[in-house]
N, C-alpha and C positions, 0 to 999 in steps of 0.2 A: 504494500500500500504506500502511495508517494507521500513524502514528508508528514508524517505522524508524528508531534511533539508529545515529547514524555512528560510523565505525569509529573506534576508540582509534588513539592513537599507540602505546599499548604492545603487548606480544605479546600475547594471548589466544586459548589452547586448550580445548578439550574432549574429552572421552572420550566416548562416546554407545551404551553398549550396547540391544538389544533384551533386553526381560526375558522371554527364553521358558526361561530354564533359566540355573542360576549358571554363570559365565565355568569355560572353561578354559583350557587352555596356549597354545592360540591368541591367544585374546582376552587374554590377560595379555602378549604377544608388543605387540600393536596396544598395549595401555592404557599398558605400560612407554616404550615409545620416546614416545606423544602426552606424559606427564608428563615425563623427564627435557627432552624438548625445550622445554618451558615453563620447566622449571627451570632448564636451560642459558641461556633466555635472560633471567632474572627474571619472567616474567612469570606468568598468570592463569591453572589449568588446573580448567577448570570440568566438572559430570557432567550429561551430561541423559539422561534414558530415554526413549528411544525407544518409545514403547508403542502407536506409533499403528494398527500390526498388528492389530489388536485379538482376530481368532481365534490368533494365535499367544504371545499373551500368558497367562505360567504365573501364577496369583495367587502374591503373598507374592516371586516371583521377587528386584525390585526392591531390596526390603531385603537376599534374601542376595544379591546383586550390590555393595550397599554395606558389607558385612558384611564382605566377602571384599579389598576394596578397602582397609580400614582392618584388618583381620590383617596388612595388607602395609605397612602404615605409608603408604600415598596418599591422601591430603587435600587434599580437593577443596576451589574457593573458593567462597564464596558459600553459597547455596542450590540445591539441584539440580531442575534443569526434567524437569514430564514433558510428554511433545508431548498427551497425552489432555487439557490443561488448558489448549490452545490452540488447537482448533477456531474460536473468531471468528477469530485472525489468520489461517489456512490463509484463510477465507471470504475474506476482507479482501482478500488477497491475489488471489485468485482473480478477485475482481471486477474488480481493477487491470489484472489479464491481460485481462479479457475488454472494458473496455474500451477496451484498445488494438486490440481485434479479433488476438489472439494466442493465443486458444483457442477451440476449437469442441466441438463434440457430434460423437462417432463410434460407433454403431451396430454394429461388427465384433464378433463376436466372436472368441473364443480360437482356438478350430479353425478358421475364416477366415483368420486372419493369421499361426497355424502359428510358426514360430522366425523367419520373413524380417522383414525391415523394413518398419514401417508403411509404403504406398506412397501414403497422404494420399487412403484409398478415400472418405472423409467428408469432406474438406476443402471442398468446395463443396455439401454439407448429405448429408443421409441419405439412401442409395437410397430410392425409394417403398416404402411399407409397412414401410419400420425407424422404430428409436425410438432415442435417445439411450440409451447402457447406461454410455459412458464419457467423458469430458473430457481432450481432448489438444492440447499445445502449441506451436503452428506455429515447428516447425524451417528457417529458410531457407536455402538452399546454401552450403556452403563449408568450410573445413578450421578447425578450433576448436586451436591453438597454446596451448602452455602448457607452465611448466618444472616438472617435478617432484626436487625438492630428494634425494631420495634415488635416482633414476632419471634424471635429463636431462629434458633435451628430446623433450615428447611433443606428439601432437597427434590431430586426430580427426575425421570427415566425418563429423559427426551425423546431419544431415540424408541422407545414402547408408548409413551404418552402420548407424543406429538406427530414423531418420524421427522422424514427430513422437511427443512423448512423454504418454506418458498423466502426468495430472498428478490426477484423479479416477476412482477404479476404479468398474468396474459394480456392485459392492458399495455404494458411498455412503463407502467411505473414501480419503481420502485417500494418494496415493502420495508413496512414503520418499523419491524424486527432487526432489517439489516442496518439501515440510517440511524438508527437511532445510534448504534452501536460504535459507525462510522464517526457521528458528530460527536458524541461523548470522548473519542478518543481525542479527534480534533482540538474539543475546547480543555480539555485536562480534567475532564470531568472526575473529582474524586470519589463524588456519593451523590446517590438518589436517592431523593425523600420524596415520594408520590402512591396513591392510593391502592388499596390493597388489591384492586381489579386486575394488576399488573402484574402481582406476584407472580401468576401461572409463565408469565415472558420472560422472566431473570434468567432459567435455569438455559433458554436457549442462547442469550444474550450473553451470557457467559462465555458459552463456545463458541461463540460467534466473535466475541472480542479476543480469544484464545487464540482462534484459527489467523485472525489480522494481526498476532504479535502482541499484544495491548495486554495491560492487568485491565480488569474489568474492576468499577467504581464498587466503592462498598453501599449495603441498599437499606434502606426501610420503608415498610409499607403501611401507610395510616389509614383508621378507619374508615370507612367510607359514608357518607351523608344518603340515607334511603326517604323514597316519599312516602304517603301514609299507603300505599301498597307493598313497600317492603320491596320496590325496584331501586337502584342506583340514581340518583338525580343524575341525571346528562342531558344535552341538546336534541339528542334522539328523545325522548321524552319529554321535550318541550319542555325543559326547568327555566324556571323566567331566573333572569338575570337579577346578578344581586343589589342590594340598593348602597347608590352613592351617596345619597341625598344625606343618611346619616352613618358616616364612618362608622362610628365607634361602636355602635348598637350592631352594624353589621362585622363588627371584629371579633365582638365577642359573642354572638353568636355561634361563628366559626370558632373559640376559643373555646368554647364550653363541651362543642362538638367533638373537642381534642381529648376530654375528657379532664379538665381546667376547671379550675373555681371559676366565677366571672370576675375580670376585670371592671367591674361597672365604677369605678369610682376614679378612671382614669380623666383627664383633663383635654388632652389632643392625642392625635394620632403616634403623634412621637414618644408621647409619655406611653400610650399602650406597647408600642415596641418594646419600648426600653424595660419595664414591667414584664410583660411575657417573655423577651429573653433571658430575664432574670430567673422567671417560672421555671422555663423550658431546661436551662443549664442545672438548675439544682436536679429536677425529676429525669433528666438524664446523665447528669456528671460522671455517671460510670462506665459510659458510652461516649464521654470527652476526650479527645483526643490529641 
């Protein structure tokens, strides 16, 4: 993979939404803990958008995603990456894979392979009369270990769970499995603090950043925000966006979600940071690093 900077000594986090609609209570849930956790520990907590979706991306989203970020007093470092402006490194990358002979061309389609795990129908080339529709990344057998900081000790049989993983869709874009992998390396990513919907992707994200040479970031996964039906709040679910109008009532809402006393007796938005990071670093200090 061309020019991969190695990882910092310091902490370095990100937030990464997709701009298909401005955040809500959920995604403020995810964004709150990935910054106090940078904060708790001094370190770097950077924004990328994720846009590489490309049919699910809302125009104009992105701004009010940052819009809504800085109402809340979260200030991001640096510059914010969008993945739409890093197409060579996805290729880059891709090419690195293939010349290890760790991705091939698979032909299945969707209704073919149904909900079960790929069972590596393409892995020795394309039935006759198929054509390459996708690009997928040879999983080898075994159980994929890893601790998760707000969950313990997990782990995960990719290869039996998953199988191999698409890493280019039939479409011609790129899969959120593999970029994400590739950006994380780019930006010195050291830890992920985002919702527990994710955990099921760590274990292939791992070998995925194995196979590019990269240590893979250390993770945690928080709880996740559900509506009164006990689904996930997301934009496929139509979650209305959170309210600007009154910061602090919507901080601590997300705070309490975190499972937090309330802050309610803070003053401004900066006094709740400084407050909640104070929270955050005691109830994790032994996860300080």
């Amino acid at each position: 993979m061309a020019a991969v900077p190695q990882m910092p000594t310091g902490y370095v986090g990100r937030f990464a939404p997709s701009p298909s609609g401005p955040l809500h209570d959920g995604s403020l849930v995810a964004a709150m803990a990935s910054y106090l956790d940078a904060k708790a520990h001094g370190g770097q907590w950077l924004l990328r958008i994720e846009d590489i979706d490309t049919p699910r991306v809302v125009p104009g989203a992105d701004q009010v995603i940052m819009g809504q970020l800085q109402a809340l007093g979260m200030h991001w470092d640096g510059e914010p990456l969008w993945q739409s402006q890093r197409l060579p490194a996805y290729q880059a990358a891709f090419e690195t894979l293939r010349a290890q002979g760790r991705v091939f061309g698979c032909g299945c389609t969707r209704q073919q392979v149904g909900k079960s795990p790929y069972r590596g129908t393409c892995r020795n080339g394309i039935p006759l009369g198929g054509q390459v529709r996708a690009w997928r990344f040879r999983v080898e057998p075994g159980v994929v270990p890893f601790n998760d900081r707000w969950l313990g000790p997990q782990q995960q049989n990719v290869a039996h769970d998953v199988g191999d993983v698409i890493i280019r869709r039939a479409d011609g874009l790129w899969a959120y499995q593999f970029v994400v992998v590739v950006d994380d390396a780019f930006q010195g990513v050291t830890d992920i603090v985002r919702g527990a919907d994710l955990l099921g992707s760590t274990a292939r994200q791992i070998l995925l950043a194995r196979a590019l040479g990269v240590t893979p970031p250390r993770v945690m996964h928080v709880p996740l925000v559900l509506d009164a039906h006990g689904l996930k709040l997301s934009k496929q679910n139509h979650a209305e966006p959170f309210d600007c109008d009154n910061p602090l009532r919507t901080l601590n809402r997300a705070w309490v979600r975190l499972g937090f006393d309330s802050l309610a007796n803070t003053t401004s938005t900066a006094d709740f940071w400084a407050k909640a990071t104070q929270h955050w670093r005691a109830r994790f200090q032994h996860l300080i690093y």
